[in-house]
VOBA-1610 file (N, C-alpha, C; in pm, whole numbers, padded with zeros to 5 digits, always signed):
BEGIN
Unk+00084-00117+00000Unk+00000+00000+00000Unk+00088+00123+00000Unk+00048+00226-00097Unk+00148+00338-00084Unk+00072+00447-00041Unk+00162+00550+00024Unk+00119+00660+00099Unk+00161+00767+00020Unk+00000+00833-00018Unk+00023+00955-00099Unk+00042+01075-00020Unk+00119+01139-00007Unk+00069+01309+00089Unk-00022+01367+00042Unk-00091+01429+00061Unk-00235+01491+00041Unk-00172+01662+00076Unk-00211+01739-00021Unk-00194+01866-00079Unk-00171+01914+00048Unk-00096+02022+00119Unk-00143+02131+00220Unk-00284+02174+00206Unk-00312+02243+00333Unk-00435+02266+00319Unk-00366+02433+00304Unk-00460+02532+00208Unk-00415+02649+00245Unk-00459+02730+00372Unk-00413+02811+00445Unk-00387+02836+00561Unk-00557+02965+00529Unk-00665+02958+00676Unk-00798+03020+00619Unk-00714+03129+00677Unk-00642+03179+00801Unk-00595+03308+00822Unk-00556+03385+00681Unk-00514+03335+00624Unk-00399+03399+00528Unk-00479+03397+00449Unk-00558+03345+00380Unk-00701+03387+00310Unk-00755+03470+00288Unk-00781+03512+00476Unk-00901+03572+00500Unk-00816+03703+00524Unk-00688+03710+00540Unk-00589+03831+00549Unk-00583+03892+00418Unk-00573+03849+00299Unk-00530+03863+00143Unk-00704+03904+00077Unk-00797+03893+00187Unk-00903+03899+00061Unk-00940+04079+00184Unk-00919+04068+00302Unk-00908+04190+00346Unk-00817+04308+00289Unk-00712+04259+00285Unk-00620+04361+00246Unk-00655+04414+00103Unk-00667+04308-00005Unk-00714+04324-00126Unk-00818+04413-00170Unk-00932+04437-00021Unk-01068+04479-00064Unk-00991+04614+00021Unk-00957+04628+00116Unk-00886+04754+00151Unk-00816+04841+00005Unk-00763+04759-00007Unk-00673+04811-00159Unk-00773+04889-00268Unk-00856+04816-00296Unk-00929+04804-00410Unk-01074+04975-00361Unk-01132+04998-00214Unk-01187+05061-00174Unk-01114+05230-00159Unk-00923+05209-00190Unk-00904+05292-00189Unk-00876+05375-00319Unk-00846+05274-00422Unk-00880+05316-00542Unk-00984+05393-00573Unk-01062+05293-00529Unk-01202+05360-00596Unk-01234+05509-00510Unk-01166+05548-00362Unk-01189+05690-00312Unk-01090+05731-00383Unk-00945+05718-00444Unk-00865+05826-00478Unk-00989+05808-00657Unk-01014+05757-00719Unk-01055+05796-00833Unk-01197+05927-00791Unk-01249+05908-00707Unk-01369+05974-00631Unk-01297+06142-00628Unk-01177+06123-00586Unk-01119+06246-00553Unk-01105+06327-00657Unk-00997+06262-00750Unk-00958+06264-00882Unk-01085+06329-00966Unk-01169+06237-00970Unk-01282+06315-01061Unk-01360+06391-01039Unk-01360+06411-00881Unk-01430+06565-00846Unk-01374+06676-00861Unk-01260+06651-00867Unk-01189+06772-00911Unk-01189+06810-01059Unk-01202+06707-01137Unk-01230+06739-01285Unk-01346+06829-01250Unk-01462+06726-01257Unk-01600+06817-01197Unk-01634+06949-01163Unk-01539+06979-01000Unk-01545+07110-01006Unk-01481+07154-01081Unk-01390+07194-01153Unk-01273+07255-01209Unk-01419+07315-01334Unk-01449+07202-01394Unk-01536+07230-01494Unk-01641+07312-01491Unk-01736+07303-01350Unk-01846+07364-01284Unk-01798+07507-01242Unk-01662+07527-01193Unk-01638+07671-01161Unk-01632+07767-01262Unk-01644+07717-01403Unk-01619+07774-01541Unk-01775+07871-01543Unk-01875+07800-01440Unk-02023+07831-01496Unk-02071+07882-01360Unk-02057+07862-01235Unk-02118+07898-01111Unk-02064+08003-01089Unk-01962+08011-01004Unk-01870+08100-00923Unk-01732+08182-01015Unk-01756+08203-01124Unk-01635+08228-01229Unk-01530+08330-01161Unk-01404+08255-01124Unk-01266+08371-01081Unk-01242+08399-01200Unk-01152+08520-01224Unk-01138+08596-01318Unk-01019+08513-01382Unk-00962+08468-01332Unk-00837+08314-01370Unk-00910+08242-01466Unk-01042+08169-01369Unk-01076+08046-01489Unk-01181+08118-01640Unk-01246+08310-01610Unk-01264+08313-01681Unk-01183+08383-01815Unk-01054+08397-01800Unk-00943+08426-01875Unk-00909+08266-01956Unk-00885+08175-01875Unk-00844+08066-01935Unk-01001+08014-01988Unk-01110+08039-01965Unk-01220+08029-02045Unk-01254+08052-02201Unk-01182+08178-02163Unk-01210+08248-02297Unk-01076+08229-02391Unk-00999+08155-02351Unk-00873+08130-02451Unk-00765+08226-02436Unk-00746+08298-02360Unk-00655+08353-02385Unk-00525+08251-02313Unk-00391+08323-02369Unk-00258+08241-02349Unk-00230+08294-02220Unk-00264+08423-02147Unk-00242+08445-02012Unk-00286+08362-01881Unk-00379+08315-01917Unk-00420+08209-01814Unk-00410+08012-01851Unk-00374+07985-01750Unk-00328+07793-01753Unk-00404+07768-01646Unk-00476+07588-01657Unk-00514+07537-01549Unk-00392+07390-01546Unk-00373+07381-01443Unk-00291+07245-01406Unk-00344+07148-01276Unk-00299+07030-01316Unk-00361+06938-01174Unk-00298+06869-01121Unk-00285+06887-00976Unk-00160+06826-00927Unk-00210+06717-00855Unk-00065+06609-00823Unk-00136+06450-00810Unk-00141+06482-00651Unk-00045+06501-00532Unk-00066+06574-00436Unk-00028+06701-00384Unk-00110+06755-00328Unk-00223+06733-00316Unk-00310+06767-00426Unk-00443+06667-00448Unk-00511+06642-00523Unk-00546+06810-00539Unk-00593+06842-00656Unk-00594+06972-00693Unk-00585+07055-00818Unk-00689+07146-00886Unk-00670+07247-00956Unk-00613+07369-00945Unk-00517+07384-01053Unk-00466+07556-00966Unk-00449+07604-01144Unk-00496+07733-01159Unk-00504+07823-01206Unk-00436+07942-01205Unk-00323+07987-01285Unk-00247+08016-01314Unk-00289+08144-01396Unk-00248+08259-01395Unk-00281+08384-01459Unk-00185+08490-01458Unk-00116+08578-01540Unk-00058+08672-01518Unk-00174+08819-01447Unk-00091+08895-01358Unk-00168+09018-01350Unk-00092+09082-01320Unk-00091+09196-01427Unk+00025+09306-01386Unk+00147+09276-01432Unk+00196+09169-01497Unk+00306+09116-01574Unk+00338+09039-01391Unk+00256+08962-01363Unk+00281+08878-01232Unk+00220+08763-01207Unk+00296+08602-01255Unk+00240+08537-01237Unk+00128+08462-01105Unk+00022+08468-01087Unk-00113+08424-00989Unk-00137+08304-01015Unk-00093+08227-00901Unk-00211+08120-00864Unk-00302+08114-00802Unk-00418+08070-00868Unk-00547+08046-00767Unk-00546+07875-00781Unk-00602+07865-00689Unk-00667+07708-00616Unk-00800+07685-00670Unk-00809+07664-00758Unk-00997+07642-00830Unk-01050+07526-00752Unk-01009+07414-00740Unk-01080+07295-00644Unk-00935+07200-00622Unk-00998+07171-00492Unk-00959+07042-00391Unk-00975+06933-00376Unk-00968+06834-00366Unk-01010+06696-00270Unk-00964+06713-00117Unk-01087+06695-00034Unk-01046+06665+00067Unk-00912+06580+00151Unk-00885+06707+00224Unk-00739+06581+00233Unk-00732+06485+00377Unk-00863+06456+00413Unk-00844+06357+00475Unk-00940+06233+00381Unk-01004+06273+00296Unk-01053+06159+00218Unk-00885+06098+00122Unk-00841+06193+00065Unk-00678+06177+00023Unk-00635+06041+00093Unk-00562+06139+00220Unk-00505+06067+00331Unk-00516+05909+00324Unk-00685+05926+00360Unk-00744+05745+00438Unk-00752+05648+00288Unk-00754+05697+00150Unk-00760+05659+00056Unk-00618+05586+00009Unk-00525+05675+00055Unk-00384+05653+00013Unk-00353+05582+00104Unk-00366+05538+00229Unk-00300+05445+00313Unk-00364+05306+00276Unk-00502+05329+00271Unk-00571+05215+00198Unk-00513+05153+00079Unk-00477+05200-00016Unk-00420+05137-00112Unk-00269+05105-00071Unk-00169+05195-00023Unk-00080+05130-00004Unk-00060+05018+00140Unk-00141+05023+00197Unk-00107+04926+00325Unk-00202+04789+00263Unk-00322+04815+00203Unk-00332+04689+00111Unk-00246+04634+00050Unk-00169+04678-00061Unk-00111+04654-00148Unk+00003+04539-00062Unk+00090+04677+00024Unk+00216+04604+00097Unk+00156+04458+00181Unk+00021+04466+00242Unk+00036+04335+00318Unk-00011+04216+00194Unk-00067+04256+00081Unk-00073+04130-00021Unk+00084+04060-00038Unk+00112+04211-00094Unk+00322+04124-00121Unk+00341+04051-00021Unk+00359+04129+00121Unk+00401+04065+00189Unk+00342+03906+00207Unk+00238+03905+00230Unk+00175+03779+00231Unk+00212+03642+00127Unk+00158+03707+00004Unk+00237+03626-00109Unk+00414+03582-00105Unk+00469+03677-00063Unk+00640+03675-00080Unk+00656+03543+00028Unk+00579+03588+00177Unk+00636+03462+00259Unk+00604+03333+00291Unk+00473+03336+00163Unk+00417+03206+00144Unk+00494+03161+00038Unk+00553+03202-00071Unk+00676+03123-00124Unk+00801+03153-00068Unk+00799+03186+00028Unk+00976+03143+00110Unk+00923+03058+00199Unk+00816+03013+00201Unk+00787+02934+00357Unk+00828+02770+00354Unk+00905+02713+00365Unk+00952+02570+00360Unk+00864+02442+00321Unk+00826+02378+00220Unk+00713+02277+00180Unk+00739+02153+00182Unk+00676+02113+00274Unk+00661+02002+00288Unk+00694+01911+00190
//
């Protein structure tokens, strides 16, 4: 009679660690895209509600005014000469504690997947 070993069982901690971290990960994506596109949003909406004299220069085409968007902090800024003096204005934000809890989310997901994965193939097999 021969004795087969029978597969490891995979470990439910480490499972149930990788499908947490994963959905952590994945929840923070989806708030930094939340961020990300509200700021398109407003940026676009301030063209028509509340018009600064910035976004309505860069409205109307002229080369004196620029809008740019920065990755942090999340953000529109508006750019204008006045007076032969370059002006920035701040047209819209993302909250920066939605930022914040978004960005740790994805990266502390991310790091405990690696990690997880990395020391389940260094881990010694039977």
């Amino acid at each position: 009679m021969t004795v087969v070993d029978a597969p490891a069982q995979p470990s439910v901690k480490r499972a149930l660690a990788l499908l947490v971290a994963s959905g952590a990960a994945i929840v923070g994506m989806v708030l930094l895209v939340v961020c990300y596109t509200g700021i398109g949003v407003a940026t676009l909406t301030s063209a028509t509600d509340d018009m600064h004299p910035c976004v309505a220069a860069y409205s109307a085409g002229t080369d004196s005014a620029t809008v740019r968007y920065t990755v942090v902090p999340p953000q529109a800024v508006c750019t204008w000469d006045v007076a032969g003096e370059p002006t920035e204005v701040v047209v819209a934000s993302a909250s920066t504690a939605l930022f914040a809890t978004a960005a740790v989310l994805v990266v502390g997901g991310v790091l405990v997947c690696a990690g997880l994965l990395v020391s389940q193939r260094r881990s010694p097999r039977p």
